[in-house]
C-alpha positions in Angstrom: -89.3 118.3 12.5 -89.1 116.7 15.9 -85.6 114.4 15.7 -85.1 111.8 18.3 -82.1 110.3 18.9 -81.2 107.2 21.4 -77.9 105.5 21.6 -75.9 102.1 23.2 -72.7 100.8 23.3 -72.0 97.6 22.5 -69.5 95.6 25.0 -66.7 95.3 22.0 -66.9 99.9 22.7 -69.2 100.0 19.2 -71.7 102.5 19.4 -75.5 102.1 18.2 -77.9 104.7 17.4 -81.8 105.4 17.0 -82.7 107.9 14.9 -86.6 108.7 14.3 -88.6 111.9 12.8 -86.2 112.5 9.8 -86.8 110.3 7.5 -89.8 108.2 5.9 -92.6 110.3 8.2 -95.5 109.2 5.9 -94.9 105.7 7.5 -96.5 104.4 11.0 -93.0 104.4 12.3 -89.8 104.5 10.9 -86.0 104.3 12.1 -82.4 104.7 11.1 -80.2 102.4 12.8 -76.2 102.8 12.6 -73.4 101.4 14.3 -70.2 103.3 12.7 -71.2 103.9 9.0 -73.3 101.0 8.8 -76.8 102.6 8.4 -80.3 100.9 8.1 -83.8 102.4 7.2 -86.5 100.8 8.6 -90.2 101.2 8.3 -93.3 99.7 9.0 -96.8 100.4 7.8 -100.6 98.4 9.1 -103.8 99.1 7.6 -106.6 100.3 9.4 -109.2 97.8 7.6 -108.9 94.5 7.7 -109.7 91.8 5.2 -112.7 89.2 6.2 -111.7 85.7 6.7 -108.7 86.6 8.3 -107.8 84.9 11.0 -103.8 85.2 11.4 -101.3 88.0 11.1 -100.7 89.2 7.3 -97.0 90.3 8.3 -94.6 91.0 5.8 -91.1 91.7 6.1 -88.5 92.6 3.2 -85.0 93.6 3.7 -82.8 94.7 0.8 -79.0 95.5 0.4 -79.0 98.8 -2.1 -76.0 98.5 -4.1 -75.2 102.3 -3.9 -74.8 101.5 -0.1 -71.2 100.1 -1.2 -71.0 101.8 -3.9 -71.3 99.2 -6.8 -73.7 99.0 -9.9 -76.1 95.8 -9.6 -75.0 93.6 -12.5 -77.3 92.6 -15.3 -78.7 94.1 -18.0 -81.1 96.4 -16.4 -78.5 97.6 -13.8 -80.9 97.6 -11.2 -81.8 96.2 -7.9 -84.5 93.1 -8.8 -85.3 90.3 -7.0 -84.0 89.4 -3.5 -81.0 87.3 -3.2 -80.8 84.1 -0.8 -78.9 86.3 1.2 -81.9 89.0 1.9 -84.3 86.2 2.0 -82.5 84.6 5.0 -82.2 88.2 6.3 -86.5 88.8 6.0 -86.7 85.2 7.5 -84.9 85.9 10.7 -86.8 89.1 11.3 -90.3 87.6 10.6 -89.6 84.8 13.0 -88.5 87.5 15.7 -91.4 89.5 15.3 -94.5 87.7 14.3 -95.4 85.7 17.8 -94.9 89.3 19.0 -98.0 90.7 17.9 -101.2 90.4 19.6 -102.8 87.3 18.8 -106.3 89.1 17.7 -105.2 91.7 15.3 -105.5 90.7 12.1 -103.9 94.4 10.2 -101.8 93.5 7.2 -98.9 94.8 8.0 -95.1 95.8 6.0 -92.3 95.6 7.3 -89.4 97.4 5.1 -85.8 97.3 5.9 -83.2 98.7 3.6 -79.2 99.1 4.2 -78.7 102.8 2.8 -75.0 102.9 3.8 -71.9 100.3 5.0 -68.3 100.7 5.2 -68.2 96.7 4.2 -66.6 95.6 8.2 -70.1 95.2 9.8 -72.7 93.0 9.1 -76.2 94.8 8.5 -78.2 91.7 8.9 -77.6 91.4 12.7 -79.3 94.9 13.2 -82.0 94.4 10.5 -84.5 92.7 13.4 -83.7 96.1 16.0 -84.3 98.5 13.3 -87.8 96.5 12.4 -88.9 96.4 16.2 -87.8 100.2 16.6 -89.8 101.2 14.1 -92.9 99.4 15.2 -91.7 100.7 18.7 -92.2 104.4 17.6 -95.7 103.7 15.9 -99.0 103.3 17.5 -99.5 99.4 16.3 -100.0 97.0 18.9 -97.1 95.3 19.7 -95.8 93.1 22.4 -92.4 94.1 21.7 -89.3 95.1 21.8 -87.4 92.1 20.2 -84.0 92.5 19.3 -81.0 90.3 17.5 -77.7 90.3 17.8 -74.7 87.8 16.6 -72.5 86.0 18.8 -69.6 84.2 17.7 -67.1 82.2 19.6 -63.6 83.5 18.3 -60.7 81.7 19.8 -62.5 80.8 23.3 -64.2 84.1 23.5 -67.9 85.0 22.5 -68.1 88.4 20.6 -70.9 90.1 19.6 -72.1 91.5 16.3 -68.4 90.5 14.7 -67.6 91.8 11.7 -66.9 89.9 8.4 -63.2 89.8 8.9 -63.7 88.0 12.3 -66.4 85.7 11.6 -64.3 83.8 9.3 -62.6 82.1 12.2 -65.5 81.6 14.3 -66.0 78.3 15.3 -69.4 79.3 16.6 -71.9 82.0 14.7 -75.8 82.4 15.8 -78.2 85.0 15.7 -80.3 85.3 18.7 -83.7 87.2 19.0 -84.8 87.9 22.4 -87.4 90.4 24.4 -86.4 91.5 27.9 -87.7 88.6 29.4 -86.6 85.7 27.1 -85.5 84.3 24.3 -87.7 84.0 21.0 -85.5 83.0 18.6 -81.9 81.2 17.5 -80.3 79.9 14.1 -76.6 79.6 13.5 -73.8 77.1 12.3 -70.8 76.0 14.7 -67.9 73.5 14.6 -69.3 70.6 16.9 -69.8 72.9 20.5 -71.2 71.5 23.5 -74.8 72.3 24.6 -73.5 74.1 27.6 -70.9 76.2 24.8 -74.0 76.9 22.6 -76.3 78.2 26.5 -73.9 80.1 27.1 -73.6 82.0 24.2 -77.6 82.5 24.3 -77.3 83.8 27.9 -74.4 86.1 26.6 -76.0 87.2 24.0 -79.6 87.9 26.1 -77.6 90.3 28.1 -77.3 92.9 25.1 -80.3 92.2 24.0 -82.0 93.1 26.8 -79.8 96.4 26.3 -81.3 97.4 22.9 -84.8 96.2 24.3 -84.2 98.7 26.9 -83.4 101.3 23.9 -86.0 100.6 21.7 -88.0 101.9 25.2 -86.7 105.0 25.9 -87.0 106.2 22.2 -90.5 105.1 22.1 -91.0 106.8 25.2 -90.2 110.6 23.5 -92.4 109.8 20.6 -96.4 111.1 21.3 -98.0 108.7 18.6 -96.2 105.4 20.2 -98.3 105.6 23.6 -100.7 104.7 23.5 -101.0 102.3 20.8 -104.3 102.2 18.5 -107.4 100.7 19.2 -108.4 98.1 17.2 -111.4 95.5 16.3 -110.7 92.9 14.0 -112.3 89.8 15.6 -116.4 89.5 15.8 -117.3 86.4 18.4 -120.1 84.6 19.3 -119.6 83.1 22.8 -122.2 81.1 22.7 -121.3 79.4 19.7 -118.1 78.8 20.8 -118.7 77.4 24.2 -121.6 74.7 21.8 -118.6 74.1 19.9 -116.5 73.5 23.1 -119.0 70.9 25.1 -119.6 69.2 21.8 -115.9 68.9 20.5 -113.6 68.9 23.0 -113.9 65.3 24.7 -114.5 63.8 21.5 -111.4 65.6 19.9 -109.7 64.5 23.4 -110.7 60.7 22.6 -109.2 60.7 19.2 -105.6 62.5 19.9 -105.4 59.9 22.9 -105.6 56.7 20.1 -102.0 58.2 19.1 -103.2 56.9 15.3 -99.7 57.6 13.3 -101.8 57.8 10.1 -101.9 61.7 10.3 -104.7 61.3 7.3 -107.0 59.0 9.6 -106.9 62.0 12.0 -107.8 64.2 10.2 -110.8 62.4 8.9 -111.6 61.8 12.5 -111.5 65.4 13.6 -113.2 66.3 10.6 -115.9 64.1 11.5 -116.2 65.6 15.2 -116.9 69.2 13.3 -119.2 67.9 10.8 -121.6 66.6 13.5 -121.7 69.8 15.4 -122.4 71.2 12.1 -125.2 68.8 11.3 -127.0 70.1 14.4 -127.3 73.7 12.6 -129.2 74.5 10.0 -128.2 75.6 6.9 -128.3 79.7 7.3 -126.4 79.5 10.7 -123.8 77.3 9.0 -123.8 79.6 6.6 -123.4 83.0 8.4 -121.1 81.3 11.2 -118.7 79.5 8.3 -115.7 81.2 9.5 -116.5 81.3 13.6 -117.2 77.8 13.7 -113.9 76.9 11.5 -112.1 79.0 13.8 -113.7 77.8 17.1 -113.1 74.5 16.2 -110.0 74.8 15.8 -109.1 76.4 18.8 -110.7 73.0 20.9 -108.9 70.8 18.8 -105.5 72.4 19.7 -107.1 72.8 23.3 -107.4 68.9 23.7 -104.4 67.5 21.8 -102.5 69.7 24.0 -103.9 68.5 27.3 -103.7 64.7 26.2 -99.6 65.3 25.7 -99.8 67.5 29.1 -101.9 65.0 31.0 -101.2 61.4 29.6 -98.2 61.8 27.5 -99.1 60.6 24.7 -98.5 62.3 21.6 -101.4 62.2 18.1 -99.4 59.2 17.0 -99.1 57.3 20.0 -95.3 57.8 20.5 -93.6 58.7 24.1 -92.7 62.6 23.9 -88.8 61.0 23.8 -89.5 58.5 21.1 -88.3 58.7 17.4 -90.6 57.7 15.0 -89.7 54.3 12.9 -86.6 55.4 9.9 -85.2 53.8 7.2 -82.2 54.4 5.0 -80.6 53.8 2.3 -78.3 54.5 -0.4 -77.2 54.3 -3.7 -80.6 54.8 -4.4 -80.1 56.3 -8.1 -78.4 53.9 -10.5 -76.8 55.5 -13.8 -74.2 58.8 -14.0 -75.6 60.0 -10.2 -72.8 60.3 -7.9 -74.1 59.6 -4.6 -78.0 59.3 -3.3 -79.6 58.0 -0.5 -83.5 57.9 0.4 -83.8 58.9 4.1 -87.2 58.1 5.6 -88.7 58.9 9.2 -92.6 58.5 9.9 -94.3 60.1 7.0 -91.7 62.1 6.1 -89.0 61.6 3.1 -86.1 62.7 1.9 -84.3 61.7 -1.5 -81.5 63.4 -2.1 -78.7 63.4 -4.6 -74.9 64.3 -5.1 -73.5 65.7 -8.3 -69.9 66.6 -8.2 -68.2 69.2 -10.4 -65.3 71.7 -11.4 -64.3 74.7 -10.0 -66.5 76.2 -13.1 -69.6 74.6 -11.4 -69.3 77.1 -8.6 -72.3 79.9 -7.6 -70.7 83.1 -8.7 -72.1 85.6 -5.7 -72.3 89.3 -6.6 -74.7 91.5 -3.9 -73.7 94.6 -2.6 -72.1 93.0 0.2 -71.2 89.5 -0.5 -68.7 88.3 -3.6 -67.5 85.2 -3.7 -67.5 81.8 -4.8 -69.9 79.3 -3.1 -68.3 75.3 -3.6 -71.1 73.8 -1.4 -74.4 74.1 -2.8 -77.6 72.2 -0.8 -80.8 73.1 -2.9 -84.3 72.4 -1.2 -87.5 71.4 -3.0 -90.7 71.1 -1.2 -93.3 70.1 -4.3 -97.2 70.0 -3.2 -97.8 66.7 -3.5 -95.1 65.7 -0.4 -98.6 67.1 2.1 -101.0 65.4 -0.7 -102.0 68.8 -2.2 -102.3 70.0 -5.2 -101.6 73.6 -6.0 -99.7 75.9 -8.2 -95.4 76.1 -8.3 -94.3 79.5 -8.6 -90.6 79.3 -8.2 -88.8 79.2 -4.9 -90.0 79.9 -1.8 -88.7 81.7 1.1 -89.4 78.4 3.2 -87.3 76.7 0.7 -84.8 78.9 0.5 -84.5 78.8 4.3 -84.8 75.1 5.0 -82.1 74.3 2.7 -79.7 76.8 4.3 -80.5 75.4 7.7 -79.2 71.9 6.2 -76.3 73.2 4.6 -74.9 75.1 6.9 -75.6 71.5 9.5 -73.6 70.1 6.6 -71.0 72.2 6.0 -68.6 72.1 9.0 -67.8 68.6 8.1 -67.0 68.3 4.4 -63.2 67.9 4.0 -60.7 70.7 2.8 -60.0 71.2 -0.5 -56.5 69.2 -0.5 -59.3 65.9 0.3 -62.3 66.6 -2.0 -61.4 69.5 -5.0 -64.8 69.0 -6.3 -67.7 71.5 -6.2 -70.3 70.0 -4.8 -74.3 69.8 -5.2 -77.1 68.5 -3.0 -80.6 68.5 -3.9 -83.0 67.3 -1.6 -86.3 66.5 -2.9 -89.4 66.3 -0.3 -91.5 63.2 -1.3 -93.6 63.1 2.2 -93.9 65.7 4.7 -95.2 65.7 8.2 -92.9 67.3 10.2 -89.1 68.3 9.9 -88.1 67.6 6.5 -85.3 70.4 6.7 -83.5 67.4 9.5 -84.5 65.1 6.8 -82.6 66.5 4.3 -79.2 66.7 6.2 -79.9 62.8 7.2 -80.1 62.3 3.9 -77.4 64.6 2.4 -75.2 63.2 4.9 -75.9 59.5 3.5 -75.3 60.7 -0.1 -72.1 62.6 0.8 -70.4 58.7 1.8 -72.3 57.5 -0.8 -70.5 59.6 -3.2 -67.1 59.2 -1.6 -66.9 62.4 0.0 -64.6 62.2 3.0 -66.7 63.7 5.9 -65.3 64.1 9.0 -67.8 62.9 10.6 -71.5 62.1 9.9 -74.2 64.9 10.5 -78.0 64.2 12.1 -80.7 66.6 12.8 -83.9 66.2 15.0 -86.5 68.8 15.2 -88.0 69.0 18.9 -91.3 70.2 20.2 -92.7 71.7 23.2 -96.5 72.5 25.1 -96.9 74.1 28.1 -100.3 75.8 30.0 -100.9 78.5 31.9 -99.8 76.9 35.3 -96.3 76.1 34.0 -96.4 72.6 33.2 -94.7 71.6 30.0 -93.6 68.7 28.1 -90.7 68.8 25.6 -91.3 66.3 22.3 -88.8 64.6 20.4 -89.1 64.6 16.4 -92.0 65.8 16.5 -94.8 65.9 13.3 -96.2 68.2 11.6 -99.1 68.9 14.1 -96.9 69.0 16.6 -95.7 71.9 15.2 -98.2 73.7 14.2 -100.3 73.3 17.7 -97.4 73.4 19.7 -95.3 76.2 21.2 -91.8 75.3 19.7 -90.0 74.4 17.1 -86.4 73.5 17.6 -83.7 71.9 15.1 -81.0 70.6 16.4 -78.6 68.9 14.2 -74.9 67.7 15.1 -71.9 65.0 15.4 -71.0 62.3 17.8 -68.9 65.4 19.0 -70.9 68.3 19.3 -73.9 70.3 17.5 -72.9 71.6 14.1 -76.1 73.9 13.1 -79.8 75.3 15.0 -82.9 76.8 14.4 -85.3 77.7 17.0 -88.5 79.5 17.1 -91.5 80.1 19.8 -94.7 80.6 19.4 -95.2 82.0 22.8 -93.8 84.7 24.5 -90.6 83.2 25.3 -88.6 80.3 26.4 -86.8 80.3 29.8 -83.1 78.8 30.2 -84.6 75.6 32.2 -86.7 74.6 28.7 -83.9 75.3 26.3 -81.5 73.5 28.7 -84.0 70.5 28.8 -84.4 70.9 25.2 -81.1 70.8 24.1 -79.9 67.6 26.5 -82.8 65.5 24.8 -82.6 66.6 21.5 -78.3 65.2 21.8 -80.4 61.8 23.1 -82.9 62.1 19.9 -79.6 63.0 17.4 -77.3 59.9 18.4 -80.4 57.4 18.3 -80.7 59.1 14.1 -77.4 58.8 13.9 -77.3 54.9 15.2 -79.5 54.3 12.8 -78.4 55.8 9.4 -75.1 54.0 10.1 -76.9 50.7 9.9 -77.3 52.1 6.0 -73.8 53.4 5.7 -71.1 53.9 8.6 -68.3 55.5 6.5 -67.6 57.3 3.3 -67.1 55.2 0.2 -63.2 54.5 -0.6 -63.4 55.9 -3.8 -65.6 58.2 -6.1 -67.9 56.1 -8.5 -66.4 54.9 -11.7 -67.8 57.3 -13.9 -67.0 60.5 -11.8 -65.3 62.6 -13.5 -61.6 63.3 -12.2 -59.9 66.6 -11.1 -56.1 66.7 -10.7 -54.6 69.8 -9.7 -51.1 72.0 -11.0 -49.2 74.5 -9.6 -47.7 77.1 -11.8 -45.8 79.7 -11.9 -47.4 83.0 -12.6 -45.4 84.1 -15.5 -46.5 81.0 -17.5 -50.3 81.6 -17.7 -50.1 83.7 -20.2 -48.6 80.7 -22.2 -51.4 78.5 -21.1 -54.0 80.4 -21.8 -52.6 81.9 -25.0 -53.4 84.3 -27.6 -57.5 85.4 -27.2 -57.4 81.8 -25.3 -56.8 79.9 -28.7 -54.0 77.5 -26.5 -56.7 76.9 -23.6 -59.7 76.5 -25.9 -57.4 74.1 -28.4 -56.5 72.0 -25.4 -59.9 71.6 -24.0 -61.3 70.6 -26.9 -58.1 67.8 -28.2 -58.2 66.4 -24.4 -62.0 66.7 -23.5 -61.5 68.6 -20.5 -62.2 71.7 -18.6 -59.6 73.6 -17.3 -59.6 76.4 -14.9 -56.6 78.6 -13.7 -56.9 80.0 -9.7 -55.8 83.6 -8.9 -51.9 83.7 -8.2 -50.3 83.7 -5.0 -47.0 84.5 -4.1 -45.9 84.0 -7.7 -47.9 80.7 -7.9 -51.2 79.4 -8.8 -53.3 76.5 -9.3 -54.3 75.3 -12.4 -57.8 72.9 -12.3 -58.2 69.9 -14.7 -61.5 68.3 -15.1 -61.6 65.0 -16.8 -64.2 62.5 -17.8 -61.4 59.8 -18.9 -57.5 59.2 -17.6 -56.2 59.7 -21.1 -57.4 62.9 -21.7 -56.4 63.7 -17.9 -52.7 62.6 -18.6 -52.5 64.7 -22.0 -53.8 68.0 -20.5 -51.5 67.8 -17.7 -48.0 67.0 -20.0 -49.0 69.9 -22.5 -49.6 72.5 -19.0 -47.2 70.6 -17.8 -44.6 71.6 -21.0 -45.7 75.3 -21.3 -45.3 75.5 -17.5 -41.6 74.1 -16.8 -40.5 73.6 -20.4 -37.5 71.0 -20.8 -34.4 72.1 -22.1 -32.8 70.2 -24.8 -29.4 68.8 -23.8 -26.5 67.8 -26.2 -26.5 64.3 -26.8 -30.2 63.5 -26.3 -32.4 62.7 -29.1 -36.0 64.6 -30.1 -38.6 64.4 -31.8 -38.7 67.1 -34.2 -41.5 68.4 -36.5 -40.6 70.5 -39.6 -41.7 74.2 -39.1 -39.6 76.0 -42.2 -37.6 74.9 -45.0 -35.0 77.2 -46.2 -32.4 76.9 -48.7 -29.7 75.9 -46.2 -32.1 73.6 -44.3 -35.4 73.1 -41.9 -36.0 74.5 -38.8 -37.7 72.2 -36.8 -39.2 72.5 -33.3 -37.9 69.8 -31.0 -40.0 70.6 -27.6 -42.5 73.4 -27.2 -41.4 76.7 -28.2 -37.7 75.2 -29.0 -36.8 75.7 -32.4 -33.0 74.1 -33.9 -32.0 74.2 -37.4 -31.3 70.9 -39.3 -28.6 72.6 -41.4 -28.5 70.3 -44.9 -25.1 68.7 -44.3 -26.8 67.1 -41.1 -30.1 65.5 -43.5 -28.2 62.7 -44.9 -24.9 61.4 -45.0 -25.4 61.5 -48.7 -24.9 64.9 -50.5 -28.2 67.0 -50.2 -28.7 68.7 -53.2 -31.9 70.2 -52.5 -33.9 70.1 -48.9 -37.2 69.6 -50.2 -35.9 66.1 -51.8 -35.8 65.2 -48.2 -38.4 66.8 -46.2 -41.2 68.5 -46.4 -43.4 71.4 -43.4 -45.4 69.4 -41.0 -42.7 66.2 -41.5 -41.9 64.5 -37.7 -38.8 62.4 -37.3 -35.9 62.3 -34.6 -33.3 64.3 -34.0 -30.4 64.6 -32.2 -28.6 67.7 -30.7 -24.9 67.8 -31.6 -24.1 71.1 -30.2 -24.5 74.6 -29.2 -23.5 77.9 -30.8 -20.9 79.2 -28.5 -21.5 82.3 -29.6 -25.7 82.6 -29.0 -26.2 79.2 -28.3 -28.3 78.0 -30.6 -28.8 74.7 -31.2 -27.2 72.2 -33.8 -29.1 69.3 -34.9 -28.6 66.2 -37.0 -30.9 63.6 -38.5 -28.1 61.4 -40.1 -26.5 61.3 -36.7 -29.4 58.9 -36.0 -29.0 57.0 -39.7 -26.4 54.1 -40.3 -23.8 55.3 -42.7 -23.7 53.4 -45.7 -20.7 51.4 -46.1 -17.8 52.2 -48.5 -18.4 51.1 -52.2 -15.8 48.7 -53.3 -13.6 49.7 -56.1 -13.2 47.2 -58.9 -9.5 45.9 -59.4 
């Protein structure tokens, strides 16, 4: 067993170690990455055949949290790890992104990626070393890569950045990103901040690159001890015909040239356009080369359509729909979109792409009960994604939610969430869901321009008002590049960048970068990052011609939480026996009621209430088992017969107060027998005359309260 072992340490004096050889051997390459007792397994595995028709990498990457790394059971009736959470979703996305535009362009393997955390001691966070463990792995194997890539986390905790914080810290970051990076550049960024500057958020990045580079450097000198890494294998999984592809070239690429310089914003019309340009080159084959040349000619054509799109933007700046590369394209906003019971919407629209999202406000029972090996808690912001097939004009099968969904709507709500107000302002849980009615290009920044307009439109008291562009960039071999501003869907996909940038009048508030090419120098992300802040005010500008402030109020018909405190002792009493009090009082006041874990003797008791009345009786009955009054002597109550005994009733005159109407007090007539006069379940006032001295119970009378007949007069 040949055991190889590299290690680091990290700036903050953490150490991180390689491990290959002991574990997992059947795989092309596999790893065990630890810092302290965080431990990760990581493997990857490419098949020697390839599929035909393949023309892109068939990478794969899962990463799962194994519950007996914490040592918990998974919940659920099978008791077993099933399907990924959001959280190892998000994980699998940030690796993918860091490692697919690292493979060579030309090899076509499928390929796995598996990353698993075997062990934590619940202090470090796994997911920032899920992306070294992957690239180590493929390091010590003989696939082709262009690698090392690494990630680490930076966060800015009180004017300091830190890397790879643990959970404890993060909480008061006011800055957290991951950033993926080879030894040259950068290839990748998402995080969430509190409104930093673009120089704040640059110089975390260059911070960051600097450790980076480290476990780049790492990922080396373990591959360099391990025989089958070096070299890597040989591989053939592209057949070409170069002289089909230079027909294809000198046919296509002026014509293709001529149409992307029309800048036609009806993305449909260009693609019937280019379509056309292909199906005359095809019309000059006949029908067995078309046939035996399907895929090359697809592929080739491809390749000079991107070719000459690319060239027009380079050479004559104009962009496939005519726009400037700093121009937005046209938007329109507006809310209150959804009449009836919804409680904020707004339909947010820029080019051909469209937002329409909605607000739904609810209890602290509403909240998304977390339970992974790692994270519990209870989530209070909730921003749910849908991208349905028809928003592209396609029609194909729904199969629950996708990674891309799950990802896109985590980029908005963490844009999002830095400005909803504290709890003291807005109790509520709350729920976004934006629904994707036309997409070419950026509908993630969509969706926080839009969940931003339906927060106000609900009456949620933002801080401040959240916009998002997504930005573009093209560059060729001799350097020259041009940066694009909101850019479509084509953009994307031919271009070399894709870069969200969303934020406040103040500062950016969430990002999400990733490169296509080998890497993006400081000047570019610079240059990126200052015209993006131009693109995100002239949004912003915009949506506040729809709405420029939060709504006063809620909407009539939102339902209405008012808030108790409570001592601790008392919520036994509120919740009673089995929960019989709670339950009864729900259901008599048409409310939901929740009680918070105490805190120094305290704790918060929720009500939810569709109607004020029901509001106003739930909080005097918590209200009376909470601080119960005590009757004084003098005062008058309203008392409900409980027993009747031979000597009188007991009645209870407040909650769990009890006095006893002795029958001399009933009447200022003789009483011969009580149940002349009264009878269980009886209500009528009475008034305290007294106290036991002796155990102080109290003395009640009801013909206190009753005008004493006057004397009879005696006949003379």
């Amino acid at each position: 067993m040949n055991i190889v072992n590299e290690k680091i340490k990290l700036p903050s004096g953490k150490e991180i170690s390689i491990e290959t050889g002991k574990l997992a051997k059947q795989a092309d390459g596999s790893v065990v990455v630890r810092m302290e007792d965080t431990m990760l397994l990581a493997t990857v595995v490419a098949n020697i055949d390839v599929k035909e028709g393949v023309d892109f990498m068939p990478l794969t990457v899962d990463y799962r949290e194994k519950f007996t790394s914490t040592g918990r059971f998974p919940g659920g009736f099978l008791k077993r790890e099933a399907r990924p959470s959001d959280e190892e979703i998000l994980t699998m996305r940030l690796v993918d992104r860091a490692l697919r535009p690292l493979f060579p362009d030309d090899f076509h393997a499928e390929t796995q990626v598996m990353i698993q955390l075997i062990s934590s001691e619940k202090e470090n966070m796994p997911d920032a070393l899920a992306c070294l463990a992957a690239s180590a792995a493929i390091a010590v194997s003989d696939i082709p890569f262009n690698g090392p890539v690494s990630e680490v986390r930076i966060a800015k905790i009180d004017g300091e950045n830190v890397i790879n914080p643990t959970f404890d810290e993060l909480k008061s970051a006011e800055m957290d990103m991951v950033i993926a990076g080879t030894m040259d550049s950068i290839v990748m960024v998402e995080g969430e901040m509190s409104e930093v500057s673009e120089e704040d958020m640059l110089e975390a990045i260059k911070s960051a690159h600097e450790v980076i580079k480290q476990q780049c450097q790492l990922q080396l000198d373990l591959a360099a001890k391990i025989e089958k890494s070096n070299p890597k294998r040989e591989y053939s999984h592209e057949t070409h015909n170069e002289e089909l592809k230079k027909n294809i070239h000198d046919f296509s690429y002026q014509r293709c040239y001529d149409i992307a310089k029309q800048g036609l914003a009806d993305k449909h019309k260009r693609g019937e356009l280019f379509g056309a340009v292909k199906e005359d080159f095809k019309a000059t084959l006949g029908e067995d080369e078309i046939t035996e040349n399907s895929f090359l000619i697809n592929q080739y054509f491809k390749a000079t359509q991107k070719e000459a799109v690319r060239r027009v933007v380079l050479d004559e700046s104009i962009r496939l729909d005519g726009r400037k590369t700093t121009d937005i394209r046209p938007i329109s906003c507006e809310v209150d979109y959804l009449p009836g019971f919804v409680h904020g919407s707004a339909l947010f629209t820029r080019g051909e792409t469209q937002s329409l999202t909605a607000l739904t406000l609810g209890s602290s029972l509403d909240v998304q009960r977390k339970d992974g090996a790692l994270l519990q808690d209870d989530l209070d912001f909730l921003l749910h994604y849908n991208f349905p097939p028809f928003s592209t004009g396609e029609a194909r099968p729904i199969r629950g939610v996708s990674r891309r969904e799950v990802g896109h709507g985590n980029l908005a709500l963490r844009a999002l969430k830095p400005m909803l107000p504290g709890k003291s302002e807005n109790p509520y849980t709350i729920r976004l869901v934006s629904d994707i009615l036309e997409s070419n290009g950026s509908s993630s920044m969509a969706t926080v321009c839009a969940g931003t307009l339906a927060l106000m439109d609900g009456g949620v008291k933002m801080k401040r008002p959240v916009s998002g562009i997504a930005m573009g960039l093209i560059t060729d071999s001799n350097g020259k590049y041009a940066i694009l501003s909101d850019i479509l869907g084509d953009e994307d996909h031919l271009g070399d960048m894709d870069f969200k940038v969303t934020g406040t009048e103040n500062g950016i508030t969430a990002c999400q970068m990733d490169i296509k090419i080998d890497g993006l120098d400081y000047t570019m992300l610079e240059n990126a990052l200052n015209q993006a802040k131009q693109g995100r005010m002239h949004i912003l500008g915009e949506m506040m011609k729809a709405m420029d402030s939060p709504r006063e109020d809620f909407k009539s018909f939102v339902p209405r939480i008012e808030t108790i405190e409570v001592p601790e002792d008392t919520i036994g009493g509120i919740i009673g026996k089995g929960g019989e009090t709670i339950q009864k009082m729900q259901e008599e006041t048409n409310t939901s009621i929740s009680i918070g874990d105490p805190v120094d003797g305290m704790a918060i008791v929720e009500v939810f209430a569709d109607d004020k009345d029901g509001m106003a009786e739930a909080l005097k009955r918590i209200n009376l088992i909470a601080y119960p009054p005590v009757a004084e002597v003098g005062e008058v109550y309203s008392g409900k017969v409980k027993n009747i005994v031979t000597f009188g009733a007991f009645l209870e005159i407040l909650p769990g107060t009890d006095a006893l109407l002795h029958i001399s007090e009933i009447d200022h007539k003789r009483v011969e027998k009580v149940e002349d006069y009264l009878k269980q379940g009886d209500v009528f006032d009475v008034k305290v005359i007294g106290k036991d001295p002796k155990n102080g119970k109290l003395k009640i009378s009801r013909k206190a309260l009753i005008e004493k007949p006057a004397p009879k007069q005696t006949e003379n």
